[in-house]
C-alpha positions in Angstrom: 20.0 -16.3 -18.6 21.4 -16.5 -15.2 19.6 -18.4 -12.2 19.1 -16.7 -9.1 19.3 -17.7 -5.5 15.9 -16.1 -3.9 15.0 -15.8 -0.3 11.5 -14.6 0.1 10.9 -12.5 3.0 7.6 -12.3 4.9 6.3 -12.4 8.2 3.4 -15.1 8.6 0.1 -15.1 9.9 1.0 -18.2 12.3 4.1 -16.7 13.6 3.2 -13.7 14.6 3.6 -13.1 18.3 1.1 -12.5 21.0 0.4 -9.3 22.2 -1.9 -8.3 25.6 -4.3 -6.1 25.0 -3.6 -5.8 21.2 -6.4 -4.8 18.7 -8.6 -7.5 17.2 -6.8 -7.2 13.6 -3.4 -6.7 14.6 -1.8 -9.3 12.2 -4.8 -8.8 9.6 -1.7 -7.7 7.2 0.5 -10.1 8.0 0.8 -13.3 5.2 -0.5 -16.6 5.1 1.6 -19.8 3.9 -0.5 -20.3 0.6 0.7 -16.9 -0.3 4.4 -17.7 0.2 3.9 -20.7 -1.4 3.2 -19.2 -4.7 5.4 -16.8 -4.6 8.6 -19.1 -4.0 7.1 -21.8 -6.8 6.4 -18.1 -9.4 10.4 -17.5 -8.7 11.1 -21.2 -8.8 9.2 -21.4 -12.3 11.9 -19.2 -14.0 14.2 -22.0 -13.2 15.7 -19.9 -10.0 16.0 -21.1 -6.4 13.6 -19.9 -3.8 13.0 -20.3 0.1 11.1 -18.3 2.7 12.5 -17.0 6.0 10.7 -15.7 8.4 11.1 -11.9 8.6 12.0 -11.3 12.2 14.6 -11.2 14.5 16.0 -14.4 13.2 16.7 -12.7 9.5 20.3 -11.4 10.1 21.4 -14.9 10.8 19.3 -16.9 8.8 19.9 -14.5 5.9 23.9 -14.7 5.7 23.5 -18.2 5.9 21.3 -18.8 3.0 23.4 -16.3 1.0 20.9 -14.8 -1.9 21.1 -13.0 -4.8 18.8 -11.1 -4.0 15.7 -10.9 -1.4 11.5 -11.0 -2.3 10.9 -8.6 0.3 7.5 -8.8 1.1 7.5 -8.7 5.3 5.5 -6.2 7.2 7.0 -6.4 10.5 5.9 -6.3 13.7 6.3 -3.7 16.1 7.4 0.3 16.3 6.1 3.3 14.1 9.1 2.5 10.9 8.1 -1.4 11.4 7.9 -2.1 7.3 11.4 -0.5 7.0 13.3 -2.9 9.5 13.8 -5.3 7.3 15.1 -3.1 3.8 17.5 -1.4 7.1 19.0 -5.1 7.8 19.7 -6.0 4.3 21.0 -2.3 3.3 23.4 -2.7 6.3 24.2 -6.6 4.8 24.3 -4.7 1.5 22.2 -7.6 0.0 19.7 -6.5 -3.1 16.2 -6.5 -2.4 13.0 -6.1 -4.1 10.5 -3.0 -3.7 11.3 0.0 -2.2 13.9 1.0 0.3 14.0 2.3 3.9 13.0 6.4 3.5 10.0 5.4 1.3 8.8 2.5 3.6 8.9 4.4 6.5 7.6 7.8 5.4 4.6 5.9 3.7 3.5 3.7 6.2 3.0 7.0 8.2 0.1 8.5 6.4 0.2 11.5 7.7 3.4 12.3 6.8 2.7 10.7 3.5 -0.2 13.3 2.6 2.5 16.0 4.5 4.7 15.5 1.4 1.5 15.2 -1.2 0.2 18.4 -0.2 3.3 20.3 -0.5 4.0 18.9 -4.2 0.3 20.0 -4.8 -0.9 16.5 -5.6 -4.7 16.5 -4.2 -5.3 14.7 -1.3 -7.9 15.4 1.2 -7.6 18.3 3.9 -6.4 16.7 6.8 -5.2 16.9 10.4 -3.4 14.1 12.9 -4.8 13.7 16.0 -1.8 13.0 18.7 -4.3 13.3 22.2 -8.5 12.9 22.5 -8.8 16.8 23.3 -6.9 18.4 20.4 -9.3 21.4 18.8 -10.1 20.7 15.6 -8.9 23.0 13.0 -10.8 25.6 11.4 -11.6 24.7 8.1 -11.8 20.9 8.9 -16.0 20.7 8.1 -18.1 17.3 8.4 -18.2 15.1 7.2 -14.9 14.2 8.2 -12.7 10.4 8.0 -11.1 9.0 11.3 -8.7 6.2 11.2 -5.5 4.7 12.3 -2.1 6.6 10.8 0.0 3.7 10.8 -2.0 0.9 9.5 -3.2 -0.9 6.3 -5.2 -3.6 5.3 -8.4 -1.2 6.3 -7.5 -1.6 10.0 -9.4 0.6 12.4 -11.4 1.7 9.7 -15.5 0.9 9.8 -18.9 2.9 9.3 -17.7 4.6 12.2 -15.0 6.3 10.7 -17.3 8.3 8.7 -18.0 11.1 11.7 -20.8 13.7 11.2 -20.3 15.8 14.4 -17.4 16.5 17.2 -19.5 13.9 19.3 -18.7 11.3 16.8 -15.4 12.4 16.6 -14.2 12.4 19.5 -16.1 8.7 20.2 -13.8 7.8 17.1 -10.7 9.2 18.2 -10.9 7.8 21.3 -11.6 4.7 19.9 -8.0 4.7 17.1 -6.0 6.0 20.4 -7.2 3.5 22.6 -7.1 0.6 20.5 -4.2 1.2 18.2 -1.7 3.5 20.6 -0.8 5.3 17.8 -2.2 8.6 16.6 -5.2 9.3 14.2 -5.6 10.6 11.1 -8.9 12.7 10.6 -9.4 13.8 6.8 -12.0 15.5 5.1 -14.4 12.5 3.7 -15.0 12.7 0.0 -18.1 11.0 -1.2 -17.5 8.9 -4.0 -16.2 5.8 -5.6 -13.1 4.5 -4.8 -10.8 3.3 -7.3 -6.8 1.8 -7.2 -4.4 1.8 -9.5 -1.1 -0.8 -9.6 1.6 -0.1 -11.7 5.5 -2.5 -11.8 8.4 -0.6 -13.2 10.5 2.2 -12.4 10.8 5.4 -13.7 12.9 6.4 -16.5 14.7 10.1 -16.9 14.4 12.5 -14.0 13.0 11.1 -10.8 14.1 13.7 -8.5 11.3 13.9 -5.5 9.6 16.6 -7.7 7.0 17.1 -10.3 6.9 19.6 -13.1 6.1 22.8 -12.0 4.2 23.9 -15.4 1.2 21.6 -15.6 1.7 21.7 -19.2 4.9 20.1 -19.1 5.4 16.4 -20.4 3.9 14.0 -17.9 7.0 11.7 -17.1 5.6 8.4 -16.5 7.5 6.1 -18.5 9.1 3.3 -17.2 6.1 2.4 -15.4 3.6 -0.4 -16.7 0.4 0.5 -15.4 -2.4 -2.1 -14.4 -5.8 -2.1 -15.2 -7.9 0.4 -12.7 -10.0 -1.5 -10.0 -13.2 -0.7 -8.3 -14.9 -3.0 -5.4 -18.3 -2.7 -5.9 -19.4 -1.5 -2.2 -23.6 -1.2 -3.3 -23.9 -4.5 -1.6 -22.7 -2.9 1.6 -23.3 0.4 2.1 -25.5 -0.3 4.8 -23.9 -3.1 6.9 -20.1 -1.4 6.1 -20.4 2.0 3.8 -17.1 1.8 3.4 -13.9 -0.5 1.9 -13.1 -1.7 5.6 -11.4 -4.5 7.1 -14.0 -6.9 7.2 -14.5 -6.3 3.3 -10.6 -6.6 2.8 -10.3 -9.6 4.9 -13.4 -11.5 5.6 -15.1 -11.4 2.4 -12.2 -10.4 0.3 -13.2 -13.4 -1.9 -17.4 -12.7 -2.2 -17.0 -9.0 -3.2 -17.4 -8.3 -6.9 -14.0 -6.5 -8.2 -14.9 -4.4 -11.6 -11.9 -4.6 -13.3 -11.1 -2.1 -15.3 -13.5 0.2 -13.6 -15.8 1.7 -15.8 -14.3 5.1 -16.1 -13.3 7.4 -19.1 -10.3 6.7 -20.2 -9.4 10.3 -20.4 -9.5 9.6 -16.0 -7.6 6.6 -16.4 -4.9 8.7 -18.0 -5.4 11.4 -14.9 -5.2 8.4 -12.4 -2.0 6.8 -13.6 -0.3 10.8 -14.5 -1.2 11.1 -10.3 0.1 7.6 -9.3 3.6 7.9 -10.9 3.5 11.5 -9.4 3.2 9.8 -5.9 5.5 6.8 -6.9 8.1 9.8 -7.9 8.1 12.0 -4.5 7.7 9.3 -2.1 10.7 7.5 -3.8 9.0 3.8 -4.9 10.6 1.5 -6.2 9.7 -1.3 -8.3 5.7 -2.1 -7.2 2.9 0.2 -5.8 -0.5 0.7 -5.7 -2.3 3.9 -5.1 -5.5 4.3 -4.0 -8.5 7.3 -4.8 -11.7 8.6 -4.1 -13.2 10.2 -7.0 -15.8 12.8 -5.3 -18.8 13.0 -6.7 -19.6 16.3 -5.1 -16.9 18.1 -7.7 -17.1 16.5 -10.7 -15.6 13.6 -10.1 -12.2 14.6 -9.2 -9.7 12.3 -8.2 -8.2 12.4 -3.9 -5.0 10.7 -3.5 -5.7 8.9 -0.4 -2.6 6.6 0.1 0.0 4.8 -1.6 1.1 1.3 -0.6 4.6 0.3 -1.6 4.2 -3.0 -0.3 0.6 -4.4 -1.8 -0.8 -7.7 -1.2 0.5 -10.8 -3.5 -2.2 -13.0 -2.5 -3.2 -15.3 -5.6 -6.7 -13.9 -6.7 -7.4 -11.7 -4.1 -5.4 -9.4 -3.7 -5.7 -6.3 -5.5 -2.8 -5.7 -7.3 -3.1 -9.5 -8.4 -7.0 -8.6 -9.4 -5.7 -5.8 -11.7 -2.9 -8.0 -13.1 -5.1 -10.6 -14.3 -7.2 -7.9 -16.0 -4.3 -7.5 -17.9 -3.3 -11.1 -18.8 -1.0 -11.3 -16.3 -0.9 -14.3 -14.0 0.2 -14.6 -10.4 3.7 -16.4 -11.8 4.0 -13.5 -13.9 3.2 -10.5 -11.5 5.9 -12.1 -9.3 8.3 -12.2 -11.6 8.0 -8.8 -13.5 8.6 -7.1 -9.6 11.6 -9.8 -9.6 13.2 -8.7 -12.5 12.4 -5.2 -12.5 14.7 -5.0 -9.5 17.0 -7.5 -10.7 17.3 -5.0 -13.9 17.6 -1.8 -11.3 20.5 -3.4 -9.6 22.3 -4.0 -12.8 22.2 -7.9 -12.5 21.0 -9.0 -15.8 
């Protein structure tokens, strides 16, 4: 088989810039070294060649000259609303291949308002919703408390604390002020289902028609294949319902590595089937490619049915904890591996095998 010349993309923790008056967990999605590490020795262990560059302003000249095959995109970015798209735009315009998906999907998704925009007009369930843009918009009618504030343009569980949960337009506006002030961006308020939260990651890409539609008869055949999906997860959040009550960013960051990750979750399978038909519906209209993780609430106020509450294109690679790497290894699928089943999936989509 053919070795491959692999620069790895990312933007690092230690690099990242410094901003005045920036929010205390800015750069909470941004990527430590360890993590780049193991990806570039994963690649490397397939006999190809690997080496990181940083993902900023730099990459259009550091890029040409390290001439790759292809790219590990994994970078974040740094500033403006589009900011996980700037990098796919570079190498598009360089025409150099690149792992995960490309510049619509990154941008459209990292905006979840527009995300759940595009859900609710294919019908997928997602929570009633509404952006907030300045502190004294009126609240829709049929938005009821308990409602869900948080940033619309971050991940990672930025912004988003027992706060979020709001119970009245006191504590709502006290929130929204709070995600507009801090974040300058605006805020997405959505109707808070009660319930367990569960993800599901899936590598592949979709075979047969993939137009940015689903079936319109429910009893049509689910088209999934193509996809392989991973294991379902659930963070067991009994621990700290009363310090956090929800999967924050002190849970996702700070104690990412004491929290206790069941894996699979201990649903019905005949829900594991409904949560994976619903991921590879979001992976399909949002246009993914190669890697994504969804994430749902299952509310336990309706029978446990399942809210599509985002999808991330670009999940965490972080050896054991991140989540997508949790599920893997559920599987029997190591880091090494994980890495190099998104590498070759898009190796295979771009016809280089």
């Amino acid at each position: 088989m053919k070795n491959f010349r692999v620069a790895v993309l990312a933007n690092l923790k230690k690099n990242a810039p410094h901003l005045e008056g920036a929010s205390f967990d800015k750069w909470d999605d941004l990527d430590s070294e360890s993590t780049v590490e193991a990806i570039c020795a994963a690649i490397r262990s397939k006999g190809n060649e690997a080496q990181f560059l940083e993902a900023d302003e730099t990459i259009i000249d550091t890029v040409r000259d390290y001439k790759p095959d292809i790219c590990f995109n994994i970078s974040e970015g740094h500033f403006g609303d589009s900011r996980e798209a700037q990098i796919p735009a570079i190498l598009e315009k360089l025409q150099i291949p690149y792992t995960g998906s490309k510049v619509l999907c990154l941008a459209l998704t990292l905006d979840k308002s527009m995300t759940k925009r595009i859900l609710a007009w294919h019908g997928l369930p997602t929570p009633e919703f509404q952006s907030f843009e300045r502190l004294d918009e009126p609240l829709d009618e049929g938005m009821t408390f308990p409602l869900f504030v948080k940033p619309s343009r971050e991940g990672t569980g930025m912004g988003i604390s027992y706060d979020s949960i709001v119970h009245n337009e006191d504590e709502l506006r006290k929130q929204l002020e709070f995600i507009l002030r801090s974040y300058h961006q605006p805020a997405l308020v959505e109707k808070f289902i009660e319930g367990r939260e569960i993800t599901v990651g899936m590598v592949g890409n979709l075979i047969g028609p993939v137009a940015r539609r689903i079936p319109v008869n429910e009893d049509e055949q689910r088209i999934q294949a193509g996809l392989h999906f991973m294991p379902p997860m659930e963070v067991d959040l009994q621990p700290y319902l009363l310090s956090d009550g929800v999967y924050d960013n002190r849970l996702k960051t700070a104690l990412a590595a004491d929290l206790t990750y069941l894996c699979p979750a201990p649903i019905e399978e005949e829900m594991v089937d409904e949560l994976n038909w619903l991921a590879a519906a979001v992976f399909r209209v949002t246009g993914a490619l190669d890697v994504a993780r969804v994430d749902f609430r299952l509310d336990i106020n309706d029978n446990l049915k399942p809210y599509i509450l985002e999808i991330n294109p670009l999940p965490g690679l972080a050896p054991v904890i991140s989540d997508l790497v949790i599920e893997a290894a559920a599987a029997g699928i190591d880091h090494t591996e994980l890495v190099n089943m998104i590498l070759y999936t898009a190796l295979d989509r771009y016809k280089m095998l």
